[in-house]
C-alpha positions as CSV (number, residue, x, y, z in Angstrom):
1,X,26.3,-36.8,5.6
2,X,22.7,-37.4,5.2
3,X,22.1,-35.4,8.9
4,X,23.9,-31.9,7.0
5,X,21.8,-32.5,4.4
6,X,18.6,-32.3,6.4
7,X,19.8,-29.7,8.1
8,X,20.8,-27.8,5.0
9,X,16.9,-28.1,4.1
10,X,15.8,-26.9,7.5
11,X,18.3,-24.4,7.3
12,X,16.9,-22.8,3.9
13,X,13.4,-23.4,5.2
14,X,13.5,-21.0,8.1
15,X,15.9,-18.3,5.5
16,X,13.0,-18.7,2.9
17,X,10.8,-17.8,6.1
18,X,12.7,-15.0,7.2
19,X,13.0,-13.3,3.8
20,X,9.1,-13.5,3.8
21,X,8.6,-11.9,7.2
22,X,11.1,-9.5,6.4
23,X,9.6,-8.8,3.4
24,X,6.2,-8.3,5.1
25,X,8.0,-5.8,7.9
26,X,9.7,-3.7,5.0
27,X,6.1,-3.4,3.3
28,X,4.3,-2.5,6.7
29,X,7.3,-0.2,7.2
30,X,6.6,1.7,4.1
31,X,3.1,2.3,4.8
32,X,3.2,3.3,8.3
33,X,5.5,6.2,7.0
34,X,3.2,7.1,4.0
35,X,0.4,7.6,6.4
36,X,2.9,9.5,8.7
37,X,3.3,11.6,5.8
38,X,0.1,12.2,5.1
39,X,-1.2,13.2,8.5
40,X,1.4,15.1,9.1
41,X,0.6,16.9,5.8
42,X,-3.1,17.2,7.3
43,X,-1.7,18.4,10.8
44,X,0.0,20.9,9.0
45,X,-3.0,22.3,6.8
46,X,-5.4,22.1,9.8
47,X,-2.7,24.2,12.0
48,X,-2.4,27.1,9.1
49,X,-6.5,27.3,8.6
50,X,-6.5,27.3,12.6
51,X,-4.1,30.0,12.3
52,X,-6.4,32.1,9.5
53,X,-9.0,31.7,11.5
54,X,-7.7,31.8,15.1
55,X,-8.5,35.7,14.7
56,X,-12.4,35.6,14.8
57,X,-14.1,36.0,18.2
58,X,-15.9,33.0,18.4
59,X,-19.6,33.3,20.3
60,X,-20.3,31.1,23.4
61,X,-22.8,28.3,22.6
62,X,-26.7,28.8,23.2
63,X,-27.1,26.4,26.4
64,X,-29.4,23.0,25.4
65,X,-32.6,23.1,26.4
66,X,-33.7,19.5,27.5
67,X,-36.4,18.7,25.0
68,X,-37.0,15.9,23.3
């Protein structure tokens, strides 16, 4: 009796441990897909000024001189 007891205890040590790492993975979850969100939201508004300004000839740059 006294051997399913300990392992009773073990048992709910490693499910209190689980719940915490699962916890943690549900948490780093969430926050990898708010900054998915949010660069894609950035993606999205650097594509459309892109866009607005994809119409302007742009000039070739001047050539460095070596200097300083």
């Amino acid at each position: 009796m006294r051997d399913l007891a300990d392992r009773n205890a073990e048992l709910a040590g490693k499910l209190t441990e689980a719940r915490a790492e699962l916890a943690a993975e549900r948490a780093a979850g969430a926050a990898l897909r708010q900054v998915i969100a949010e660069l894609s939201l950035e993606l999205h508004q650097a594509r459309e000024e892109l866009a607005a300004t994809g119409n302007v000839t742009r000039l070739p740059a001047r050539p460095r001189t070596g200097g300083v």
